[in-house]
C-alpha positions as CSV (number, residue, x, y, z in Angstrom):
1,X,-10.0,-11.1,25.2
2,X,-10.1,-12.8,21.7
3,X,-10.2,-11.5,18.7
4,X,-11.2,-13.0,14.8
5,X,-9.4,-10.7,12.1
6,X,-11.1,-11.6,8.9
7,X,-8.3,-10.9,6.1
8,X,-8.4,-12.7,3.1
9,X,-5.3,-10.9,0.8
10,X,-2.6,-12.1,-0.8
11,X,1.0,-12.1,1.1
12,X,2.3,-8.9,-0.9
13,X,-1.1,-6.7,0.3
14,X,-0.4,-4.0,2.4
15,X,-3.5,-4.6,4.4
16,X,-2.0,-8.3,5.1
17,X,1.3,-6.9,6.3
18,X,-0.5,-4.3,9.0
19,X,-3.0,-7.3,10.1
20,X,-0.5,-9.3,11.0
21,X,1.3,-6.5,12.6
22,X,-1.2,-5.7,14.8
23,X,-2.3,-9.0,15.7
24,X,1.4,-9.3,17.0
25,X,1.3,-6.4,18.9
26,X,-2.0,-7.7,20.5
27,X,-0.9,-11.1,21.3
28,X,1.9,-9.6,23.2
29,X,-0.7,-7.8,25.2
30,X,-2.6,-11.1,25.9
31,X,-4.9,-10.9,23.0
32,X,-5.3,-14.5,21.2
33,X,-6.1,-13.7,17.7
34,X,-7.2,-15.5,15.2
35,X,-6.5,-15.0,11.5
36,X,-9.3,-16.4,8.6
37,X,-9.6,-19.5,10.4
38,X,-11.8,-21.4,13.6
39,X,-14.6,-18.6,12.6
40,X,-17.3,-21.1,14.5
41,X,-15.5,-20.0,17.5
42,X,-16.7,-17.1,20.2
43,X,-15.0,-14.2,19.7
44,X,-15.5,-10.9,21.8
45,X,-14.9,-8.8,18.5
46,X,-14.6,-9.4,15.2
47,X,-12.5,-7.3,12.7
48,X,-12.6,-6.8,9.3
49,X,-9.8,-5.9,7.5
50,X,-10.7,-7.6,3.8
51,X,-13.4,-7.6,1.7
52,X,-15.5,-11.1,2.5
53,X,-18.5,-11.6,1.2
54,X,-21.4,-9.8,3.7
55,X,-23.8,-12.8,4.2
56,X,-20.6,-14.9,5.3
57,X,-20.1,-12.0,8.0
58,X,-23.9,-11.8,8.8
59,X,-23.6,-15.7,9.6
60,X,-21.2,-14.9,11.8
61,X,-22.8,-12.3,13.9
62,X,-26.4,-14.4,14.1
63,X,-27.2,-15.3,17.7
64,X,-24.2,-14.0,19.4
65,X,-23.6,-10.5,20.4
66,X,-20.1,-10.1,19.1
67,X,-19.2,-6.5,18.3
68,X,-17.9,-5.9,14.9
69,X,-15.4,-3.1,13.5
70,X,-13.7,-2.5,10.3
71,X,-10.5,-0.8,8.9
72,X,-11.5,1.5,6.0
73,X,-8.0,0.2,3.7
74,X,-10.6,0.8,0.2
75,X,-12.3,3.2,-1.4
76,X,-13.6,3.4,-4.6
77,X,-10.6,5.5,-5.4
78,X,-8.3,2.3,-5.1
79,X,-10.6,0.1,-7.6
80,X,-10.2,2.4,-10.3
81,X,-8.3,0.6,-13.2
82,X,-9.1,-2.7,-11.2
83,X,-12.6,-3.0,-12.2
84,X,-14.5,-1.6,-14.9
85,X,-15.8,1.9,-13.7
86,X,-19.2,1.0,-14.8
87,X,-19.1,-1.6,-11.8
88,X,-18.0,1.1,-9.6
89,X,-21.3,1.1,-7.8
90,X,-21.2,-2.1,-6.7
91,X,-18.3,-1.7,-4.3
92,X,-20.1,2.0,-3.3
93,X,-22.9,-0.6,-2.4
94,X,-20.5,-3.4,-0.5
95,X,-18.7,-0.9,1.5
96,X,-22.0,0.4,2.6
97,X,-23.7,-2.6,3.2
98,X,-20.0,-3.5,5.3
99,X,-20.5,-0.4,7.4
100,X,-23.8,-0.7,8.1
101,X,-22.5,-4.5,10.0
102,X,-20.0,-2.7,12.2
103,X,-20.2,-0.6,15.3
104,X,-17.2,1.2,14.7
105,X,-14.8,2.0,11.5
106,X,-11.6,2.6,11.5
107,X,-10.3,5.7,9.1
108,X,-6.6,5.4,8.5
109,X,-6.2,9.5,7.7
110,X,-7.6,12.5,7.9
111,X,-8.5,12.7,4.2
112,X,-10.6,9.9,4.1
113,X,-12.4,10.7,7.3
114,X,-13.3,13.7,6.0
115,X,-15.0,12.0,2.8
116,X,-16.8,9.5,4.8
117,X,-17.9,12.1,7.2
118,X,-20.6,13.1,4.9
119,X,-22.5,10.1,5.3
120,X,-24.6,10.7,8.0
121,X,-25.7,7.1,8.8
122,X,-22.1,6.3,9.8
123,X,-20.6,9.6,11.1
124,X,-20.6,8.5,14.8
125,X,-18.7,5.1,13.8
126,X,-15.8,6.6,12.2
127,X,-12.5,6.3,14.4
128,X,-9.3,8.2,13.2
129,X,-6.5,5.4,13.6
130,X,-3.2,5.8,11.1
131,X,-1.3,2.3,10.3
132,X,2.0,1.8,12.4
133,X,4.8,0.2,11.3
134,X,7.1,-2.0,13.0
135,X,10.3,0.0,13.5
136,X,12.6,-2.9,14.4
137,X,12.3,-4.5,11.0
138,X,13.0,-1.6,9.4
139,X,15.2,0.8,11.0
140,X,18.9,0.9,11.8
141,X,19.0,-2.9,10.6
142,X,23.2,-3.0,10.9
143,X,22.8,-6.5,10.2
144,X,21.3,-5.8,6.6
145,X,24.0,-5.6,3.7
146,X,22.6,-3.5,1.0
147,X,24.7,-4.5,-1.7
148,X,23.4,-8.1,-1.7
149,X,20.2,-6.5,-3.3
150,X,21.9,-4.4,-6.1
151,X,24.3,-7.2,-6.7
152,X,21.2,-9.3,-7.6
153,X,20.1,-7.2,-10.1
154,X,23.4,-6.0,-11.7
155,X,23.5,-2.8,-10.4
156,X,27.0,-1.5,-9.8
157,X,27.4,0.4,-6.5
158,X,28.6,3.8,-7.9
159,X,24.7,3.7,-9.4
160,X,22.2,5.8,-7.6
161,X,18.7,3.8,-6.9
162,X,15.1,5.1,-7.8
163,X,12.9,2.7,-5.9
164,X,8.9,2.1,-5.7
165,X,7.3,-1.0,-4.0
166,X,3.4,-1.4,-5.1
167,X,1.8,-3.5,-7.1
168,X,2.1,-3.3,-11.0
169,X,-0.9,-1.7,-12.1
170,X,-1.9,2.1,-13.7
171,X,-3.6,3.7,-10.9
172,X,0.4,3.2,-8.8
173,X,2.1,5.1,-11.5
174,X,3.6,2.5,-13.5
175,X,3.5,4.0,-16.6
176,X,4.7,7.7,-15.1
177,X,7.9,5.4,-13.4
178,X,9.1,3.9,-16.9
179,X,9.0,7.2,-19.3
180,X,10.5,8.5,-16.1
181,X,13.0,5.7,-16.4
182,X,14.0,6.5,-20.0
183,X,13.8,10.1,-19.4
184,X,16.7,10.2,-16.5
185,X,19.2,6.7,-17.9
186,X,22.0,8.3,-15.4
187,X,19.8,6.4,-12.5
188,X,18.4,2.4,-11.6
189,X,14.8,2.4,-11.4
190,X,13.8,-0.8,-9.5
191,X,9.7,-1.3,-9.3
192,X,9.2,-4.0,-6.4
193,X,5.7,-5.9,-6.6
194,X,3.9,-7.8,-9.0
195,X,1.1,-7.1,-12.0
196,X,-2.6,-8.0,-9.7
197,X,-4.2,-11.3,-11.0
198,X,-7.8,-9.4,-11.7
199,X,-9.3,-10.2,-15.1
200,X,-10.8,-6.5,-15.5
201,X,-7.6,-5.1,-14.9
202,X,-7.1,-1.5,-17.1
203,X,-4.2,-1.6,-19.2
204,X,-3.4,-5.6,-19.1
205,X,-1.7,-6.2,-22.3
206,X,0.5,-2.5,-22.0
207,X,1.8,-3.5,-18.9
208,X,2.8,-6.9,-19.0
209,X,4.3,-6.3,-22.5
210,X,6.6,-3.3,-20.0
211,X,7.4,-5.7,-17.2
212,X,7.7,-8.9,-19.8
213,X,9.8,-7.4,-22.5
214,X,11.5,-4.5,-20.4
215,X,13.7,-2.9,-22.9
216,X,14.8,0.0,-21.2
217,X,18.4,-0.8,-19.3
218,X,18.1,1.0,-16.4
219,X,14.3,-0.5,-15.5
220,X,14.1,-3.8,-13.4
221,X,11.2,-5.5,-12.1
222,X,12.4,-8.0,-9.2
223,X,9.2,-9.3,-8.7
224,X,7.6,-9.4,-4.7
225,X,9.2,-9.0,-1.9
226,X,9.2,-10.0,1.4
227,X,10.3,-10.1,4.6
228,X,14.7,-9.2,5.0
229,X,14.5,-9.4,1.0
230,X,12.1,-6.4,1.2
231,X,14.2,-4.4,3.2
232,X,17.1,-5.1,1.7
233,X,15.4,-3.3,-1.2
234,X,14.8,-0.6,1.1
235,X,18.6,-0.2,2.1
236,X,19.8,-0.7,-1.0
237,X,17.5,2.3,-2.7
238,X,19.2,6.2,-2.6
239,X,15.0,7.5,-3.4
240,X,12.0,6.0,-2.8
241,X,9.0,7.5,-5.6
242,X,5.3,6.2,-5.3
243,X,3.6,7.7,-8.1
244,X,0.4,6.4,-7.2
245,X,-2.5,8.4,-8.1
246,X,-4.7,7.2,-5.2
247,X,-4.1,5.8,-1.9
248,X,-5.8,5.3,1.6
249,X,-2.6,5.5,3.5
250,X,0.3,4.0,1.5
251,X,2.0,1.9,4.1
252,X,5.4,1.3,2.6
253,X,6.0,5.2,2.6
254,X,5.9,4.8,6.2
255,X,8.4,1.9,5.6
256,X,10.6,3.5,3.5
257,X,10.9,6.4,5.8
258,X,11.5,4.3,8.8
259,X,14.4,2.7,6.5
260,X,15.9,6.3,6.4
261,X,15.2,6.9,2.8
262,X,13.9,10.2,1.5
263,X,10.4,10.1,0.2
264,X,8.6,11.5,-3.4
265,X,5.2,11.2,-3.6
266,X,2.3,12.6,-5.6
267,X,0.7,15.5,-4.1
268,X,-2.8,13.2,-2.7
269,X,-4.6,14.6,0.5
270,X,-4.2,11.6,2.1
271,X,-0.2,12.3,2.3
272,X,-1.0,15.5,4.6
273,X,0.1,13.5,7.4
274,X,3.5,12.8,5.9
275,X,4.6,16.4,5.2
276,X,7.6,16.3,7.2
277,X,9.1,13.5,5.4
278,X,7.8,13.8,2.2
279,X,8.2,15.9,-1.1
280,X,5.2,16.2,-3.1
281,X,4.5,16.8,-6.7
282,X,1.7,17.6,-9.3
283,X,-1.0,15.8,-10.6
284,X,0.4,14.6,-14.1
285,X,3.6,14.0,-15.6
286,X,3.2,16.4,-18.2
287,X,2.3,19.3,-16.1
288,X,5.9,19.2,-15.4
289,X,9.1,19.1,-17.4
290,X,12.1,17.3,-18.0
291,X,13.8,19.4,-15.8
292,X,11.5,19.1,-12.9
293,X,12.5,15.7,-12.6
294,X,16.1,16.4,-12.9
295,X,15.7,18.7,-10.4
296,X,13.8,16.8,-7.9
297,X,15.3,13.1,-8.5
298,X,18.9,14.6,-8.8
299,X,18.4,16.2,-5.4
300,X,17.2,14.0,-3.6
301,X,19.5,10.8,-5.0
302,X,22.4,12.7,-4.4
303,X,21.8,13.9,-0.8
């Protein structure tokens, strides 16, 4: 069998980290897959886990009877702050025109299936599949030293870590993490990821004055990582928070958990499927006090 994966994101996506997961896992099966490249070849199914443009994928599919599926990693939910929300109909329109192209679609947790669900022209396509995560990178690594990461920073070791890996931007929380930061200066808080290069994005000039300028002491923004540097993070963190206020799945949860760290997260529907490793929390930062977080990060940094 032989399979095109159309992906098209930057290295520090979370869509590009499970493609290329799971086109390893298939090629050890005997699948050759190809990633955004030799698309002039046959293929027996093509999958879309980007967002190309739709007459490049109707090319593809002319003449041939290649069967093609998409992963559901987007909603309009995850554009908000990205684009202006006036513009919001035009991906409502590209998602629709991208499932009307595919035979089946992938839905990455219950939440979201349910939403799409009530669209009646692709109910029989939708496919409940949840992202895996390859455990071997990220569990019992004996071989990682954890200190290497803190050391880097200029964290001491007696310092307890507040961790969150996403990209820089207001619909991840950014701005709930650093008043968070000031709030609680007994702990690190260590953002991993990098501010999205998209001209419409909300907040701009606030954010990269936060990460730029960062004059709160116990705030660091290390940039991307990958690979062992990424993990290392992982292993070197005592909490890992994602205050994101919309998600499809939120892979590095997965990967923080699999590291052995314990997990905060706002309460989404999409986290229903991580209840047993997860502790969830209201919608805004104000709904809850100062001693909320004392409470929560306290416990959970200490245990």
């Amino acid at each position: 069998m032989k399979a095109l994966f159309i992906l098209q994101e930057g290295p520090d996506s979370g869509i590009n980290v499970y493609t290329k997961s799971l086109a390893k896992e298939l090629t050890k099966l005997g699948v050759k897959v190809n990633i955004d490249k030799k698309f002039e070849e046959d293929y027996d199914i093509i999958h879309v886990h980007g967002r190309p443009n739709l007459k490049v994928l109707q090319k593809l599919l002319v003449g041939k009877k290649t069967a093609m599926v998409t992963t559901t990693h987007m909603t309009t939910g995850e554009l908000d702050g990205l684009i202006p929300r006036e513009l919001l109909w035009v991906a409502n329109s590209y998602l629709a025109g991208l499932h009307k192209l595919c035979k089946k679609i992938f839905v990455t947790v219950p939440a979201i299936h349910k939403q799409l669900n009530k669209d009646k022209s692709i109910k029989q396509k939708l496919v409940l599949m949840g992202y895996g995560v390859e455990l071997e990178r990220f569990a019992n690594r004996k071989d990682i030293n954890k200190n290497e990461f803190r050391k880097k920073l200029g964290i001491s070791k007696d310092k307890k870590i507040v961790l969150c890996v996403a990209s820089i931007q207001k619909r991840k929380g950014i701005f709930d993490f650093v008043e968070t930061a000031k709030k609680l200066p007994q702990y690190e808080f260590v953002w991993v990821g990098k501010i999205p290069q998209t001209p419409y994005l909300e907040k701009r000039k606030k954010i990269t004055k936060i990460v730029r300028e960062n004059n709160t002491p116990n705030l660091h923004f290390p940039g991307a990582l990958y690979g062992d540097e990424l993990v290392k993070a992982f292993y070197s963190a005592d909490l890992f928070w994602l205050p994101s206020y919309s998600e499809t799945f939120g892979l590095v949860v997965v990967e923080a958990a699999a590291s052995g760290k314990p997990v905060l997260l706002r309460n989404l529907p999409v986290y229903g499927a991580f209840k047993k490793f997860v502790k969830t929390y209201s919608k805004t930062l104000k709904q809850k006090s100062k001693t909320f977080w004392k409470k929560n990060l306290s416990k959970k940094t200490k245990n």
